[in-house]
C-alpha positions as CSV (number, residue, x, y, z in Angstrom):
1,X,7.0,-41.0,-56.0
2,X,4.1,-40.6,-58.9
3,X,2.8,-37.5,-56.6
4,X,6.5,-36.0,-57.2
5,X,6.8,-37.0,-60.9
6,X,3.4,-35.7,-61.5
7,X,4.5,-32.2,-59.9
8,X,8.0,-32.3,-62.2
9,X,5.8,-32.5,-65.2
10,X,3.3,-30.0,-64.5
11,X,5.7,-27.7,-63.5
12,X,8.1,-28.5,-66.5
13,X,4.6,-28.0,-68.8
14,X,4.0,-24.7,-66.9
15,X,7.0,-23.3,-67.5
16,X,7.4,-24.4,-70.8
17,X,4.7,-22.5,-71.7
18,X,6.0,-19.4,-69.8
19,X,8.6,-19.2,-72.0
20,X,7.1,-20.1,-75.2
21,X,5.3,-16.3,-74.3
22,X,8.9,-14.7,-74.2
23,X,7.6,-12.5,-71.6
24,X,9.6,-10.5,-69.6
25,X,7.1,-8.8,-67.9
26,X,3.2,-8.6,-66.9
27,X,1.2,-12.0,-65.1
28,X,0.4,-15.6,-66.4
29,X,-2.4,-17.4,-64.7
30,X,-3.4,-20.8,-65.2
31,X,-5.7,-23.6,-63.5
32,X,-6.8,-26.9,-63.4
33,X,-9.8,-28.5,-62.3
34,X,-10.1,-31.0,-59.1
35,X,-13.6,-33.1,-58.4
36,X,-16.0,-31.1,-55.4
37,X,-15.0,-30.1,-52.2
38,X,-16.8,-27.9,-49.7
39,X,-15.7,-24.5,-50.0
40,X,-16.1,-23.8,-46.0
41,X,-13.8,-27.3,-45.6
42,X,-11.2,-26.2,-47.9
43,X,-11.5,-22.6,-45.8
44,X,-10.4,-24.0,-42.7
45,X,-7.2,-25.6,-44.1
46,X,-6.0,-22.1,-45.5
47,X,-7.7,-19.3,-42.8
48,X,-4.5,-19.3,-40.6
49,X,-2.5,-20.1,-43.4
50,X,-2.8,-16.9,-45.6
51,X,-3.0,-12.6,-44.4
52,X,-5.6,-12.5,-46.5
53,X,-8.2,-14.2,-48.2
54,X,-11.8,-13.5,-49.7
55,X,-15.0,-16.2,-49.2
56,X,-17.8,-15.3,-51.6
57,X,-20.4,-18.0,-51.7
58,X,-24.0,-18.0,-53.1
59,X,-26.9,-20.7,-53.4
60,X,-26.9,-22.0,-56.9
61,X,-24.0,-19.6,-58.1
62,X,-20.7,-19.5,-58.9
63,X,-18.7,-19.1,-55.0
64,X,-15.1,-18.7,-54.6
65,X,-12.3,-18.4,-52.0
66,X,-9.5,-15.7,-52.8
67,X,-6.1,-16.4,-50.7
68,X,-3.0,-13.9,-50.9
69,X,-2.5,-10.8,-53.7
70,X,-0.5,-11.0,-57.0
71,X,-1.5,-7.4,-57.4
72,X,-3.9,-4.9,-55.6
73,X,-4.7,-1.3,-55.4
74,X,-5.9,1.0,-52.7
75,X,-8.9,2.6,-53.3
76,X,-8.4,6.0,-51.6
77,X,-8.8,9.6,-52.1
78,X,-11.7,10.5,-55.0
79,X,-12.5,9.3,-57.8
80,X,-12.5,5.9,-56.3
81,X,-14.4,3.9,-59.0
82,X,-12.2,5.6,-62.0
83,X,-8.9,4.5,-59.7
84,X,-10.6,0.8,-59.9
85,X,-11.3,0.9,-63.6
86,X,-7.6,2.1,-64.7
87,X,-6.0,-0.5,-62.0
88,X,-8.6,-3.2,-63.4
89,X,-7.7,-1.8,-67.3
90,X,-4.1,-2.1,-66.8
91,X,-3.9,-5.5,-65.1
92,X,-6.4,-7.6,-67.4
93,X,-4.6,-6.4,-70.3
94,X,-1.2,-7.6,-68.8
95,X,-3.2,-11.2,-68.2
96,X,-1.8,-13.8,-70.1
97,X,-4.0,-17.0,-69.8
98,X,-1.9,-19.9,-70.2
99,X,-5.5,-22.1,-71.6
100,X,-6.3,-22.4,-74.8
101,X,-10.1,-23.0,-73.3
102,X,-11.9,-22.4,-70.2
103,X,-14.9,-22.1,-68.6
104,X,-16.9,-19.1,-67.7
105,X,-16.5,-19.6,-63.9
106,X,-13.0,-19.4,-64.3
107,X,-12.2,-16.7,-65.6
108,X,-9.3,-14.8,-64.1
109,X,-11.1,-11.8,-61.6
110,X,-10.1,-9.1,-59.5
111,X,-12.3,-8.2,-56.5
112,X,-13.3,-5.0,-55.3
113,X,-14.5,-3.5,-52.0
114,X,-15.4,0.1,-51.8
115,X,-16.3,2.6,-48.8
116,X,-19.6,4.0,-48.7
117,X,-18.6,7.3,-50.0
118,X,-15.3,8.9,-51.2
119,X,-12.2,9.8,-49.3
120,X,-12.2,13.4,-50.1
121,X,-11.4,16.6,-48.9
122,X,-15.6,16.8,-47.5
123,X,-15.6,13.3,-45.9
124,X,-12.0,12.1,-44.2
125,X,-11.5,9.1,-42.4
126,X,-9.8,8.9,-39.1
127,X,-7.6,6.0,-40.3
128,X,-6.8,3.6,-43.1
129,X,-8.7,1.1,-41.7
130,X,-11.9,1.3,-44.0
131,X,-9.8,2.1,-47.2
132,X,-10.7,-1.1,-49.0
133,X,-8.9,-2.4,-52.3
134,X,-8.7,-4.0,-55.5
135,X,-7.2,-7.0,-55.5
136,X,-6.1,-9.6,-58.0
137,X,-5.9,-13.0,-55.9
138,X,-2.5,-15.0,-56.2
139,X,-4.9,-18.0,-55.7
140,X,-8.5,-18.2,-56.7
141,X,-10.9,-21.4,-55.7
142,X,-13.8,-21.5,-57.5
143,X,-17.0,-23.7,-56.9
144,X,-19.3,-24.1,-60.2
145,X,-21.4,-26.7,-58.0
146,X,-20.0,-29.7,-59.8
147,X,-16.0,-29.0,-59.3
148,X,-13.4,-27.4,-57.7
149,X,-11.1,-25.0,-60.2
150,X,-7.7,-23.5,-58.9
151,X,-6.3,-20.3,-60.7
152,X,-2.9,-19.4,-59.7
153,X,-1.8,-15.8,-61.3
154,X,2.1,-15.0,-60.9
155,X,3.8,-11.8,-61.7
156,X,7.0,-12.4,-64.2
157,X,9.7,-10.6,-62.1
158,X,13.2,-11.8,-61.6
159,X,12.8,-11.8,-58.1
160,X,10.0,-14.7,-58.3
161,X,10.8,-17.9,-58.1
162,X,8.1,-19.3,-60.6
163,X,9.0,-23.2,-59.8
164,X,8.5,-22.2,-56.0
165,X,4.9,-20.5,-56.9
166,X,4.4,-23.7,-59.0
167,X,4.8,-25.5,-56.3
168,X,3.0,-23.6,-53.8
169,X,0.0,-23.9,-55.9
170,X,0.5,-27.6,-56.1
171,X,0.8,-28.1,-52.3
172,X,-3.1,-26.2,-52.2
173,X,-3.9,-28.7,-55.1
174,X,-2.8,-31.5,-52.6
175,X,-4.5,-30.0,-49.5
176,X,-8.1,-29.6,-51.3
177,X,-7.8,-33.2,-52.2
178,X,-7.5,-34.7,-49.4
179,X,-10.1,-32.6,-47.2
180,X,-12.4,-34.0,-45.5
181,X,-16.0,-32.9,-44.4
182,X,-15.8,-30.7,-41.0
183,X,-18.5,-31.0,-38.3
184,X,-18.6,-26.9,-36.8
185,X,-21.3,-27.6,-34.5
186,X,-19.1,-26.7,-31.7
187,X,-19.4,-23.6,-29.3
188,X,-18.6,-20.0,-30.1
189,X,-19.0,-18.2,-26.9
190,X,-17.6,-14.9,-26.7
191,X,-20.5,-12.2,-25.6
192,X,-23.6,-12.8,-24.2
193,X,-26.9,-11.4,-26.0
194,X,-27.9,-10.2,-23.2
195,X,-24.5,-7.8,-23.1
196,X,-25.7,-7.3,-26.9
197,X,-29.5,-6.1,-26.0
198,X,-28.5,-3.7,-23.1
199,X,-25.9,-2.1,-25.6
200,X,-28.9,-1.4,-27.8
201,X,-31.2,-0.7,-25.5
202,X,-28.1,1.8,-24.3
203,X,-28.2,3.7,-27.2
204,X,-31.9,3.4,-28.0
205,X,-32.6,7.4,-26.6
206,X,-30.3,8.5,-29.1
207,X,-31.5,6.1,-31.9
208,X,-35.3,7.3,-31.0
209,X,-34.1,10.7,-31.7
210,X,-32.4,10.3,-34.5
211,X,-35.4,8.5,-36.1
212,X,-37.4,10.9,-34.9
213,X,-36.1,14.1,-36.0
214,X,-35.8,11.5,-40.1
215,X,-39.4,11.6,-39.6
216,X,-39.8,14.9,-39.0
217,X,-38.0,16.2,-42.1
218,X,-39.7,13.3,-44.3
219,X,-43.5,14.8,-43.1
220,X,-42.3,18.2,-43.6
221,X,-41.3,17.6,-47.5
222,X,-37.5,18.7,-47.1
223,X,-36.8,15.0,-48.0
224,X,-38.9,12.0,-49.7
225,X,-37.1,8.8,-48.4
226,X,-33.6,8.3,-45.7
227,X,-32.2,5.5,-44.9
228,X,-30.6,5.7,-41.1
229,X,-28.6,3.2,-40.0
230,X,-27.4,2.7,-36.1
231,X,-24.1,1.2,-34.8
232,X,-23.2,-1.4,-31.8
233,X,-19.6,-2.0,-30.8
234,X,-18.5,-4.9,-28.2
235,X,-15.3,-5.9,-27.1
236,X,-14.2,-9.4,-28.2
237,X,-13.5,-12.0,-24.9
238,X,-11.5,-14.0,-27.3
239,X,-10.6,-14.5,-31.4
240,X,-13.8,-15.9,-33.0
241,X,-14.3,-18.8,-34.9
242,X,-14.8,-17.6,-38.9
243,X,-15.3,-20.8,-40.1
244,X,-18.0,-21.6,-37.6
245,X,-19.8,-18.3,-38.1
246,X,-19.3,-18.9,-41.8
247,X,-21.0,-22.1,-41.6
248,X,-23.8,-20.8,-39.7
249,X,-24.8,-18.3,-42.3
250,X,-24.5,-20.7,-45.1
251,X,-27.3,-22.5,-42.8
252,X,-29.8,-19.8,-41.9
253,X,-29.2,-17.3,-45.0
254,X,-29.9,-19.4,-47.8
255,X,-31.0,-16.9,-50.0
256,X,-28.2,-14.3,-49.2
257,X,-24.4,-13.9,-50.1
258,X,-22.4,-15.0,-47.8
259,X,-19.1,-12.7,-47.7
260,X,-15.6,-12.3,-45.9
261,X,-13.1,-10.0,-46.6
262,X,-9.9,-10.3,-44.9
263,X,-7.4,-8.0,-45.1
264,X,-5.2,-9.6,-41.8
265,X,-6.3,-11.4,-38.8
266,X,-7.1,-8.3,-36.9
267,X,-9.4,-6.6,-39.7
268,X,-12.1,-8.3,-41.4
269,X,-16.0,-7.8,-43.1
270,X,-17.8,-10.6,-43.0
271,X,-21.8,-11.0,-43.1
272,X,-24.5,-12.5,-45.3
273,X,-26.1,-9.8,-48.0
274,X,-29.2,-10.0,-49.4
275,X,-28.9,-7.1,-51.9
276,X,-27.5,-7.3,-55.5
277,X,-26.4,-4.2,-56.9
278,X,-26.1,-5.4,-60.3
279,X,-24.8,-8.6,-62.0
280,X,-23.5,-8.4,-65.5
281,X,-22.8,-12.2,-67.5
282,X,-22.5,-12.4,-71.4
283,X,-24.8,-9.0,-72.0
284,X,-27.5,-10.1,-69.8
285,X,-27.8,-7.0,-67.2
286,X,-29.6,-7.7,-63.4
287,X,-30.6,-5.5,-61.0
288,X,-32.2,-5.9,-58.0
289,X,-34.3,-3.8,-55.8
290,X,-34.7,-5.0,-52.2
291,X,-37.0,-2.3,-50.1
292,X,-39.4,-3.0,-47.1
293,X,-38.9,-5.4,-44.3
294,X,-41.0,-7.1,-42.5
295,X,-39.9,-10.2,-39.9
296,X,-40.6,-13.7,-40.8
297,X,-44.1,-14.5,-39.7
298,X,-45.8,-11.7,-40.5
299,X,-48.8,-12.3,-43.0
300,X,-46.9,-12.3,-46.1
301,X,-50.2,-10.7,-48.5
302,X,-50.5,-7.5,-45.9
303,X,-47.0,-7.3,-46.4
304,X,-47.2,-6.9,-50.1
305,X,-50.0,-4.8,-50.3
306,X,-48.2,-2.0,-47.5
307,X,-48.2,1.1,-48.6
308,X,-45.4,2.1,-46.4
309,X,-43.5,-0.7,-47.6
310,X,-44.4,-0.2,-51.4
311,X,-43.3,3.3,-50.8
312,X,-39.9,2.7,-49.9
313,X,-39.5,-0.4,-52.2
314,X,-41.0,2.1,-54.9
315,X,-37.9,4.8,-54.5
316,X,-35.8,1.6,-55.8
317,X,-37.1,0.7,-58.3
318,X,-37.7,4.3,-59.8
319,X,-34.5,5.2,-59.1
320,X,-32.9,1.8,-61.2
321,X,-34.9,2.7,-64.0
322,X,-33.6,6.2,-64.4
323,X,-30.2,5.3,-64.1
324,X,-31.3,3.0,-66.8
325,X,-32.1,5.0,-69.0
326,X,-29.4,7.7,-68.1
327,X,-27.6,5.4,-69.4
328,X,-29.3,4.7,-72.7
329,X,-30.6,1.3,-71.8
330,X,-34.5,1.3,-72.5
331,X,-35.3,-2.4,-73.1
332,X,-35.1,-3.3,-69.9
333,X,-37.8,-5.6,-68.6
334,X,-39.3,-4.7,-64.7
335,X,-40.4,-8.3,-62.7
336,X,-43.3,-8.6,-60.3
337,X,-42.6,-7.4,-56.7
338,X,-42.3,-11.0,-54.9
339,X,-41.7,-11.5,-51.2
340,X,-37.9,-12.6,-50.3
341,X,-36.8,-14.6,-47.2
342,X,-33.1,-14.1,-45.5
343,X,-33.2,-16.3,-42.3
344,X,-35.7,-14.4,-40.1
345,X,-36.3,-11.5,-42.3
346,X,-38.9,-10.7,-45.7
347,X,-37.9,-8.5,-47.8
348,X,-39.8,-7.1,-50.7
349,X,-38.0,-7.8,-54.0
350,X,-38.0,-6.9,-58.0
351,X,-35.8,-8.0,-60.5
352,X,-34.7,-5.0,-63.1
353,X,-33.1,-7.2,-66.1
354,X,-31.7,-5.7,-70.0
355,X,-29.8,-6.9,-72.4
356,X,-26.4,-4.6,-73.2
357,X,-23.8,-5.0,-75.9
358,X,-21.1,-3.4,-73.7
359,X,-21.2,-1.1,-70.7
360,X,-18.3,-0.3,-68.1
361,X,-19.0,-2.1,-64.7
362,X,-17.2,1.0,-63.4
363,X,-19.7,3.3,-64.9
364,X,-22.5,1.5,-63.2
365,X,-21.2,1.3,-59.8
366,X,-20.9,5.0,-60.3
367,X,-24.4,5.7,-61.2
368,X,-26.2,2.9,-59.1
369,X,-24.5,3.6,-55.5
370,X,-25.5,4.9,-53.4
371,X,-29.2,3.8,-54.5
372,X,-32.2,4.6,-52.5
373,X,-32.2,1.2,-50.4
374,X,-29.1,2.5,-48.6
375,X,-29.1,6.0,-48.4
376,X,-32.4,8.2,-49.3
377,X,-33.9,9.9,-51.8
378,X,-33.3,12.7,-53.7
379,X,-29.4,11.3,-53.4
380,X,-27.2,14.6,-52.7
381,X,-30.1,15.3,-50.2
382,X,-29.9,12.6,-48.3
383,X,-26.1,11.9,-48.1
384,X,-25.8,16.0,-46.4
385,X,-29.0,14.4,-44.1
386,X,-26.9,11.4,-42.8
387,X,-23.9,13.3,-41.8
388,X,-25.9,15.3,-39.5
389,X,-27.9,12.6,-38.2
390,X,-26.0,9.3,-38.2
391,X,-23.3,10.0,-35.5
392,X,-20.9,7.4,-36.8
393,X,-18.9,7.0,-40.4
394,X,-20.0,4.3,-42.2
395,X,-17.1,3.4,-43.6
396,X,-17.6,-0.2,-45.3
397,X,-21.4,-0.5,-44.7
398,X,-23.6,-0.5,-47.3
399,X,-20.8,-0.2,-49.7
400,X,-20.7,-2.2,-52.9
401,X,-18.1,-5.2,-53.3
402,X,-17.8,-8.1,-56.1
403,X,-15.4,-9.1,-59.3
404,X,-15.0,-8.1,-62.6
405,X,-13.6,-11.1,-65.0
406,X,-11.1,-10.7,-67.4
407,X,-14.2,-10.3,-70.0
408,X,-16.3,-7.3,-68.9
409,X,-18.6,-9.8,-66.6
410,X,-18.9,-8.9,-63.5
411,X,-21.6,-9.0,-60.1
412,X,-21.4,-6.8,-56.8
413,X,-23.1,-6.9,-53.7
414,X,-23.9,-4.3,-51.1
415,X,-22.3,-4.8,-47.8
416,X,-25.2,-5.1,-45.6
417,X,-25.8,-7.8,-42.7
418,X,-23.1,-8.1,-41.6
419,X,-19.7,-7.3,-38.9
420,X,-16.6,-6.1,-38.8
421,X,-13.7,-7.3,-37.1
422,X,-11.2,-4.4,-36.0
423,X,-8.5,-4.8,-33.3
424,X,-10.3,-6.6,-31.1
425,X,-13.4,-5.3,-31.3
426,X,-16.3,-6.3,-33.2
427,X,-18.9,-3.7,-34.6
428,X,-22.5,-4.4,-36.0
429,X,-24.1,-1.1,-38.4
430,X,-28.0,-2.1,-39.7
431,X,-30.7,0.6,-41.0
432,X,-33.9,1.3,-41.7
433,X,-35.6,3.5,-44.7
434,X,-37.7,6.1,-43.7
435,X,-40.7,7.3,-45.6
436,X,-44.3,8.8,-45.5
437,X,-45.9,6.7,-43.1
438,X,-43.1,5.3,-40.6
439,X,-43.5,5.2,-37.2
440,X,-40.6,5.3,-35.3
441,X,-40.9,2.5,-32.3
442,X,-41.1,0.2,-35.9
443,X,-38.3,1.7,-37.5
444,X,-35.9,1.1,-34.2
445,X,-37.8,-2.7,-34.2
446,X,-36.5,-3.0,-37.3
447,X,-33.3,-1.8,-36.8
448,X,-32.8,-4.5,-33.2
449,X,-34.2,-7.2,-36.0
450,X,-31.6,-6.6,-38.4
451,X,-28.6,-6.4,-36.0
452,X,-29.7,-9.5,-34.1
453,X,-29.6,-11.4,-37.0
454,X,-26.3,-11.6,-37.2
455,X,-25.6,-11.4,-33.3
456,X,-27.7,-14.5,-32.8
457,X,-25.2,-16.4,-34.8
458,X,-22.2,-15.0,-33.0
459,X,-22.9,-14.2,-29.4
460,X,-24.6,-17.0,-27.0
């Protein structure tokens, strides 16, 4: 009975409220905080639940789990970053916050995942199926690392029942707080790695002349640095266990994003990224250059002092620093290149940061991807290289996704590490940057080492 009376008077408050905006159309959004619960427990309870969802979780960071759209956006055809700016313009601005005060980690956000390139008249997709989205979540979860916050965003429409959404939202309020810790220790068997390594040793002739022929046009000067990726596709026994694969990341990638995009039970991303494209929080501008890969193990000094590695790593950050100053931003301040772990691999790694008074997250997605980590160097060059070479679209991979806030901040990853989940089929991309100096049995070890990173947690 106090559970009920405690719903009549946050409902009656909410839409008290609702009216003392006299709106008759755009969104309202509101939250409220609960005490911590793991955000992989509270997962489980909703996976099934909801089409689609978003997991975004980081070590010491802000994480959060998206479920079901109040408003979204394909982002199709060209001109793919200006689509997301005008859909993100438009919705913020019909944002009413129902808080008088509120925390930075919950601010309202709309999420974004991109394809690798645009959808134009030069580059067509067979399908739909990589068009990603914008997406304003009907329900956010957010972790700060000390509580749990829930924003709920409704659309006024006289369609919507808004005591039913109240209520909705409620019934997830109850659900978090009464989850309880999960053990996922359990079995995930669905292919065996040994199906995985004949599949790449299968394609390995083709893979070894692919890289080859990189090489060849890197020694011959027509192109300073590519990036070429390889692709593995297995058919799934049975549905796999997110959660459990989810769980394992958060174990063996510490140092990485965990990510899941979901757009319905038959099409998901999911993966652990270790690259930052750029984070933007209160004027404080990060980038992040991660080039040069070595396996964990390896003597960690030879590995910072190689000059094929420093090569590659070296495109990065050049190429950051340009854009940079394309840009107008010239106080930026360049870190020491440090050695960064993710599970079983080193990368090398250099922190770019500035500090801005106001710059479009839009604009920088458009100037930073794709940046010489994923794709090559000069750009242009390299993009007409990896149609000819790479005999797969890349569709998602190596694409930038992340938020934007209802204030300008915003952070995005690139889509790297990871799977994708598509009618029954799963399919693994990974890549390796070629410059001055690679040798191409390393370049394919490097490639097996990258995709079996992630296979190692799924197949058995």
């Amino acid at each position: 009975m106090d559970d009920k009376i405690a719903l009549l008077n946050f409902s009656d408050d909410i839409l008290n409220k609702i009216e003392k905006t006299r709106l008759t159309k755009g969104i309202i959004s509101f939250c409220i905080e609960l005490p911590f619960r793991d955000l992989i427990d509270i997962y489980s309870i909703f996976l099934e639940k909801y089409n689609f969802s978003i997991f975004w979780e980081e070590n010491n960071n802000i994480s959060f789990l998206a479920l079901d759209k109040c408003k979204s956006v394909q982002l199709k055809g060209p001109n793919r970053f200006q689509l997301a700016k005008d859909f993100n313009d438009k919705t913020l601005k019909n944002i009413i916050n129902l808080e008088s005060q509120y925390k930075f980690s919950s601010l309202t956000k709309i999420f974004y995942f991109f394809t690798f390139r645009e959808n134009s008249n030069k580059y067509q997709f067979d399908n739909d199926f990589s068009i990603l989205e914008g997406v304003l979540p009907k329900f956010l979860i957010i972790n700060d690392g000390k509580n749990i916050t829930i924003r709920m965003n409704i659309e006024i429409d006289p369609r919507i029942s808004i005591r039913d959404n109240i209520n909705e939202f409620w019934d997830i309020r109850e659900k978090i707080i009464s989850s309880k810790s999960q053990n996922y220790n359990y079995g995930n068997a669905n292919i065996s790695l040994d199906d995985f390594y004949k599949s790449f040793y299968k394609n390995y002739p083709l893979l070894n002349k692919q890289i080859s022929a990189a090489i060849k046009l890197i020694n011959d000067g027509c192109i300073e640095k590519l990036v070429l990726g390889s692709k593995l596709i297995f058919q799934l026994k049975k549905k796999l266990n997110i959660i459990q694969i989810l769980n394992k990341l958060r174990l063996s990638q510490t140092n990485a994003c965990r990510y899941l995009w979901k757009r319905n039970k038959e099409n998901m991303i999911f993966g652990a990224s270790p690259e930052k494209l750029f984070s933007l929080k209160e004027k404080v501008l990060q980038l992040e250059a991660i080039a040069g890969t070595e396996k964990i193990g390896f003597d960690m000094d030879t590995f910072l002092r190689s000059d094929k590695n420093l090569r590659e790593h070296n495109f990065v950050i050049n190429y950051l620093i340009e854009n940079l100053k394309f840009l107008n931003i010239r106080n930026y301040k360049k870190g020491e290149i440090k050695v960064k772990e993710f599970g079983n691999i080193a990368h090398l790694c250099t922190l770019i940061s500035a500090e801005v008074n106001k710059i479009c997250p839009f604009v920088l997605l458009e100037k930073l991807h794709p940046s010489p980590a994923v794709c090559g160097f000069p750009k242009e060059k390299a993009l007409d290289y990896l149609d000819s070479l790479e005999n797969f679209d890349r569709g998602n991979y190596a694409s930038p996704f992340g938020w934007v806030d209802v204030e300008g901040n915003a952070d995005f990853r690139v889509a790297l590490r990871g799977a994708r989940i598509l009618n029954g089929e799963i399919e693994f991309i990974a890549g390796s940057g070629l410059v001055k100096g690679s040798i191409c049995e390393k370049e394919i070890d490097e490639i097996k080492l990258k995709l079996a990173s992630l296979a190692n947690l799924i197949f058995d």
